[in-house]
Z-matrix of the N, CA and C atoms (Angstrom, degrees):
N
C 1 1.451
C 2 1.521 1 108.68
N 3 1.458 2 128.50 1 146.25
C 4 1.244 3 138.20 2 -150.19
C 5 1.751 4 92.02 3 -120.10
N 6 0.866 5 88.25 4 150.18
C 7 2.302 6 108.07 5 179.93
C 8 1.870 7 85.81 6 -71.25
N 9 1.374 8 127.74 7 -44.02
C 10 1.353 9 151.82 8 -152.66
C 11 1.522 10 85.08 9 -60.54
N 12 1.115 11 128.77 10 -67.46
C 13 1.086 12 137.87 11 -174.38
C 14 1.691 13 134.85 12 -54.24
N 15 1.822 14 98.61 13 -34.64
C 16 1.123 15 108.80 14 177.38
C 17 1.413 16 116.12 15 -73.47
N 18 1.519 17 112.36 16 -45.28
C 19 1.422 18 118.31 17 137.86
C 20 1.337 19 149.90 18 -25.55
N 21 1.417 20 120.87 19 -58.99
C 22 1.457 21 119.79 20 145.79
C 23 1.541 22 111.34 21 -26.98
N 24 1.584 23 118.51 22 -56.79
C 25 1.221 24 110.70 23 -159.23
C 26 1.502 25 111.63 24 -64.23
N 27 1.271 26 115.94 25 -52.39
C 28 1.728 27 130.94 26 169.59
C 29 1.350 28 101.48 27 -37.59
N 30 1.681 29 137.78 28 -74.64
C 31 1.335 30 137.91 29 170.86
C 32 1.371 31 94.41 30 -9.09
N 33 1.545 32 106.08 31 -99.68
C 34 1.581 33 110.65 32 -155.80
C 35 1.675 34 118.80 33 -60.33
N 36 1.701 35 115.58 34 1.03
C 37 1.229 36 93.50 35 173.07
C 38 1.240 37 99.98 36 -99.43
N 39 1.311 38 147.18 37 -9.77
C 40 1.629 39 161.62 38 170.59
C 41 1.602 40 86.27 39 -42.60
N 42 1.433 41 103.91 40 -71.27
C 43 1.648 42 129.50 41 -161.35
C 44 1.902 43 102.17 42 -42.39
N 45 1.215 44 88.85 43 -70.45
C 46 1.904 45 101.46 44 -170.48
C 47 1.216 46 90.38 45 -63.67
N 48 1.510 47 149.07 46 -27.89
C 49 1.483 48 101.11 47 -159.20
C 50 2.255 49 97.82 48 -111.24
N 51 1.538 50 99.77 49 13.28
C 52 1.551 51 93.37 50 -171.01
C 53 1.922 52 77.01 51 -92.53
N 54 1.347 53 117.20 52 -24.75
C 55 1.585 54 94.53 53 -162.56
C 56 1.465 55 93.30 54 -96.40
N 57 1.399 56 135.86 55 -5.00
C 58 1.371 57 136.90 56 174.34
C 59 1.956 58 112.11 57 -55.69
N 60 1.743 59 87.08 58 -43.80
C 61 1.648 60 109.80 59 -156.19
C 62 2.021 61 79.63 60 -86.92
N 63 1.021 62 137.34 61 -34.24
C 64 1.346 63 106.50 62 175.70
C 65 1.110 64 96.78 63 -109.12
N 66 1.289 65 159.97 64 54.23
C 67 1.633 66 153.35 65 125.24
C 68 2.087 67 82.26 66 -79.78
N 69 1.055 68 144.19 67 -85.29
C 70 0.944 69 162.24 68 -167.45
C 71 1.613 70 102.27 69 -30.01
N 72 1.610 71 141.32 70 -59.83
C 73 0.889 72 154.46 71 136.98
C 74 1.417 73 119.40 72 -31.03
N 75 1.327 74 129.68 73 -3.16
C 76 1.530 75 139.63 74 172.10
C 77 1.341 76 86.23 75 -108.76
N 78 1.001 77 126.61 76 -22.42
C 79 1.876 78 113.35 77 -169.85
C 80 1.606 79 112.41 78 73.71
N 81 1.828 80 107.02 79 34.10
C 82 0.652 81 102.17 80 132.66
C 83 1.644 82 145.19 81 -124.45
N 84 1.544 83 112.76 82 118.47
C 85 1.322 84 86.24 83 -151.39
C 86 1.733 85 123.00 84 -103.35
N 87 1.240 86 98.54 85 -4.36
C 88 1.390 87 142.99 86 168.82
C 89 1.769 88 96.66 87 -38.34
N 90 1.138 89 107.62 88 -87.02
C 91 1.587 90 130.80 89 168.14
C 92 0.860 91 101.63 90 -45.20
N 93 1.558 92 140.94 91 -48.74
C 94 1.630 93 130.06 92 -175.15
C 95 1.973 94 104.10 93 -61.97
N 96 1.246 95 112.73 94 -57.83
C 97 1.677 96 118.79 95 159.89
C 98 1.743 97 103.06 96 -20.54
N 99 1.016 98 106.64 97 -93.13
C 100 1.541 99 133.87 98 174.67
C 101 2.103 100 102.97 99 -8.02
N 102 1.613 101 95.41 100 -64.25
C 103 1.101 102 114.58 101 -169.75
C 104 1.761 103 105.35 102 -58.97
N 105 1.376 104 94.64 103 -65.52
C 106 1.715 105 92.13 104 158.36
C 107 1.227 106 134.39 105 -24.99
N 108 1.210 107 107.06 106 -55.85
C 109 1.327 108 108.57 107 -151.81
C 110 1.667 109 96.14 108 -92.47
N 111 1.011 110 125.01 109 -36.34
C 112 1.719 111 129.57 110 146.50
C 113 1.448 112 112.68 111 2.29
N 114 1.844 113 87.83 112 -85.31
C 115 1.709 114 117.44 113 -177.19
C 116 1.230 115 91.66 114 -40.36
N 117 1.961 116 135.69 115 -77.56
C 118 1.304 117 114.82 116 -156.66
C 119 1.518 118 123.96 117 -60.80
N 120 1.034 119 101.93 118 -46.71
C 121 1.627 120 91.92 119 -175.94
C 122 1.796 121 112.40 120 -59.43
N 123 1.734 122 130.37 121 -24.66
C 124 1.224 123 88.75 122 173.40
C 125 1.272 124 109.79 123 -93.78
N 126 1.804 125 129.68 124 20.17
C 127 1.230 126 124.17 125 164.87
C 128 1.679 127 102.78 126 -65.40
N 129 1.226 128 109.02 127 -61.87
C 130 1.657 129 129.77 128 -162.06
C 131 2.126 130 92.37 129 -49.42
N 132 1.374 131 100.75 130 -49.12
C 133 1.541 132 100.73 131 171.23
C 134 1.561 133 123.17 132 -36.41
N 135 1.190 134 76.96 133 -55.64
C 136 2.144 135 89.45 134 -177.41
C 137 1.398 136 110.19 135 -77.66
N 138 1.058 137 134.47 136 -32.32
C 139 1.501 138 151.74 137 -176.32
C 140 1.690 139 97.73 138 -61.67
N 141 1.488 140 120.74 139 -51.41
C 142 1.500 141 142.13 140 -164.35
C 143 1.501 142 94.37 141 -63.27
N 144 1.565 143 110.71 142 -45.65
C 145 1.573 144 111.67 143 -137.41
C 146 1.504 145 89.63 144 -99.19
N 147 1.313 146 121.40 145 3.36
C 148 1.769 147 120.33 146 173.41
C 149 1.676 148 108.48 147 -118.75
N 150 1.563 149 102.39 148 3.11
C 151 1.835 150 90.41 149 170.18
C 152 1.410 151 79.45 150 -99.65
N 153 1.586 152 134.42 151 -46.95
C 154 1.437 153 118.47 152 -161.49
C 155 1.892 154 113.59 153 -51.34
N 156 1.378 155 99.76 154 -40.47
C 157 1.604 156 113.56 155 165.53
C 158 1.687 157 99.47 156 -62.61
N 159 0.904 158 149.59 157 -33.57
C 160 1.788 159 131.32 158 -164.45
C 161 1.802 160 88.87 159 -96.01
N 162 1.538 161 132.02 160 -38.67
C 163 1.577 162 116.13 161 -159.21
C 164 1.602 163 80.74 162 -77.56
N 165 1.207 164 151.77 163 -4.36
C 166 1.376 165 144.77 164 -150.60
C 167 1.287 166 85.27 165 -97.65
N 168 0.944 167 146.15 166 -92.74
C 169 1.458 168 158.94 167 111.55
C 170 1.387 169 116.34 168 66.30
N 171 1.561 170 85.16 169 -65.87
C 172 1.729 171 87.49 170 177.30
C 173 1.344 172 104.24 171 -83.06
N 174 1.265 173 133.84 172 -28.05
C 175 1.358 174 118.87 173 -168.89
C 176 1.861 175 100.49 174 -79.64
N 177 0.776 176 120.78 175 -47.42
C 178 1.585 177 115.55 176 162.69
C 179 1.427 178 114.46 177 -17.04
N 180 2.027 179 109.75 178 -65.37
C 181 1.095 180 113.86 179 -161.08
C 182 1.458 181 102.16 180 -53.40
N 183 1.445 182 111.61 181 -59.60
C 184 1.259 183 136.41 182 -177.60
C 185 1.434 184 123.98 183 -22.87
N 186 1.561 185 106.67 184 -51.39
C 187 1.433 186 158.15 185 -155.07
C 188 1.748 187 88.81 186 33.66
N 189 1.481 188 99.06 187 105.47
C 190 1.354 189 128.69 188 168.81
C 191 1.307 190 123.02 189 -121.89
């Protein structure tokens, strides 16, 4: 696992929740939801695509 990564994640939650807190402050809050829920899934995306890289890994070590 890369420092690069842990970072990425901070970025985009910095990102979604400064434009969450003024989508929300426009009254709109609908879009602020929206915006959220955005951020997680391509967190949960990237999150997916580095356990699928670590079970890979072990089964290599393993050789399974």
């Amino acid at each position: 696992m890369d420092v690069d990564l842990i970072f990425k994640i901070a970025a985009i939650g910095i990102v979604v929740a400064v434009l969450g807190q003024l989508l929300i402050r426009s009254g709109r809050e609908d879009q602020a939801m929206l915006t959220t829920l955005a951020g997680l899934i391509v967190v949960l995306s990237i999150v997916l695509k580095e356990i699928s890289n670590l079970f890979s890994s072990i089964k290599e070590l393993f050789s399974l």
